[in-house]
C-alpha positions as CSV (number, residue, x, y, z in Angstrom):
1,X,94.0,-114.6,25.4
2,X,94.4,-116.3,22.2
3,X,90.1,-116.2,21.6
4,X,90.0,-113.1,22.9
5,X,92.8,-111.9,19.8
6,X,90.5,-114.2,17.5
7,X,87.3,-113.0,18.6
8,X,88.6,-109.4,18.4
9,X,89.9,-109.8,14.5
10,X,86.5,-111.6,13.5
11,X,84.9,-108.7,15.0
12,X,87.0,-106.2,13.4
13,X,86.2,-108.1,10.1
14,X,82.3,-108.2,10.7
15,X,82.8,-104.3,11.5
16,X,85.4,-103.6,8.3
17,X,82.7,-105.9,6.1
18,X,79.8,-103.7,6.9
19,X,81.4,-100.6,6.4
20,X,82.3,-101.8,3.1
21,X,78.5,-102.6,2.6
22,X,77.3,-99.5,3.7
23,X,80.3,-97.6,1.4
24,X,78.7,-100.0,-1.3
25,X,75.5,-99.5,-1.0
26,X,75.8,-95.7,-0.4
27,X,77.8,-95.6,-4.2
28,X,74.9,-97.4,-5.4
29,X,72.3,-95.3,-4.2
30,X,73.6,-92.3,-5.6
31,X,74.0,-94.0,-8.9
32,X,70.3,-93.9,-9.0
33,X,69.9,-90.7,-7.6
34,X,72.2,-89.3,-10.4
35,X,70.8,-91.9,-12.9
36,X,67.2,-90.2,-12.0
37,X,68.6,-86.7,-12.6
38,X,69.7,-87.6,-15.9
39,X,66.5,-89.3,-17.0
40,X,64.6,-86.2,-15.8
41,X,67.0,-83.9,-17.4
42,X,66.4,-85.8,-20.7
43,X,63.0,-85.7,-19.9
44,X,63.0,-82.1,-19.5
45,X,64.9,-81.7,-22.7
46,X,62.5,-83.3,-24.8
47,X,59.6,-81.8,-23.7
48,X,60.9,-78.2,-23.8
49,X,62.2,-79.9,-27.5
50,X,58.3,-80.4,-28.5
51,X,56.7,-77.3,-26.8
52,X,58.9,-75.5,-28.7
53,X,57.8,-77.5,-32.0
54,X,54.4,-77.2,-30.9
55,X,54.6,-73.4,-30.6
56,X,56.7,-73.2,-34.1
57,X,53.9,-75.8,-35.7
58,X,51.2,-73.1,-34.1
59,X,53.5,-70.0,-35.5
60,X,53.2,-71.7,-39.1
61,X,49.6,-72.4,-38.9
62,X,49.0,-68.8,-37.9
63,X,51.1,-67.5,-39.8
64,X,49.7,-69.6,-43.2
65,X,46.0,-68.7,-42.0
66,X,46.7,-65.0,-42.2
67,X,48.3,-65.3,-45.7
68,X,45.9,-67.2,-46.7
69,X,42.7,-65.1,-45.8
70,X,44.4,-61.9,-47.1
71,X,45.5,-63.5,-50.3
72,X,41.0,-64.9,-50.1
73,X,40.1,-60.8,-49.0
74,X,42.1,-59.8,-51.9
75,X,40.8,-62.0,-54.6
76,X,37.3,-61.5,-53.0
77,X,37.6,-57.7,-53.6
78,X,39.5,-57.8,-57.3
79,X,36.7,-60.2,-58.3
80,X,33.4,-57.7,-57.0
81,X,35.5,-54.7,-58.6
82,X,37.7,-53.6,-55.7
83,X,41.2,-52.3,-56.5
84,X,42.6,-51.9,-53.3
85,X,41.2,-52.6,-49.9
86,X,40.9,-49.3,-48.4
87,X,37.5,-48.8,-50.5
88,X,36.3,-51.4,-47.9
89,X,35.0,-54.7,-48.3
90,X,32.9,-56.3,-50.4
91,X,29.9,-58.8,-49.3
92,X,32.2,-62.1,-51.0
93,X,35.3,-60.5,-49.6
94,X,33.3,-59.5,-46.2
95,X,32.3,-63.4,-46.1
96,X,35.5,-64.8,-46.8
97,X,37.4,-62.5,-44.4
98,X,34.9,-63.5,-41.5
99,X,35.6,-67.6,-42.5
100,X,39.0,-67.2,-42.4
């Protein structure tokens, strides 16, 4: 009776022990899981972070290439005699609007 009480308790704490491993490594596990979720949040972040900068750089460019080519046009037609652009557009200014 006596090894049977022993056997039962050793059993009980080969049970108890791998409960506590699985509990262990189920806390671990979703350590990752919520460690990998972070990292693909971050992830996530940082790209929407640089197509945004991409599409702000692209905005700027535009943006500097339309200034510039009216600021050409215009100089273009003040320099072949053109006041104003509504006369139409000069061969130079013509030339420099197509380049830009």
């Amino acid at each position: 009776i006596t090894n049977l009480i022993v056997v039962t308790l050793i059993t009980n704490l080969i049970v108890v022990t791998l409960i506590t491993n699985l509990i262990v490594v189920t806390l671990i596990t979703n350590l990752v899981v919520v460690t990998l979720i972070a990292n693909l949040v971050v992830v996530t972040l940082i790209t929407n972070l640089i197509v945004v900068t991409l599409i702000t750089n692209l905005i700027v460019v535009v943006t500097l290439i339309t200034n510039l080519r009216q600021n050409l046009t215009s100089i273009a037609c003040r320099s072949v005699g053109r006041v104003n652009q509504e006369d139409g557009i000069e061969p130079l200014g013509l030339i420099l609007f197509l380049v830009f």
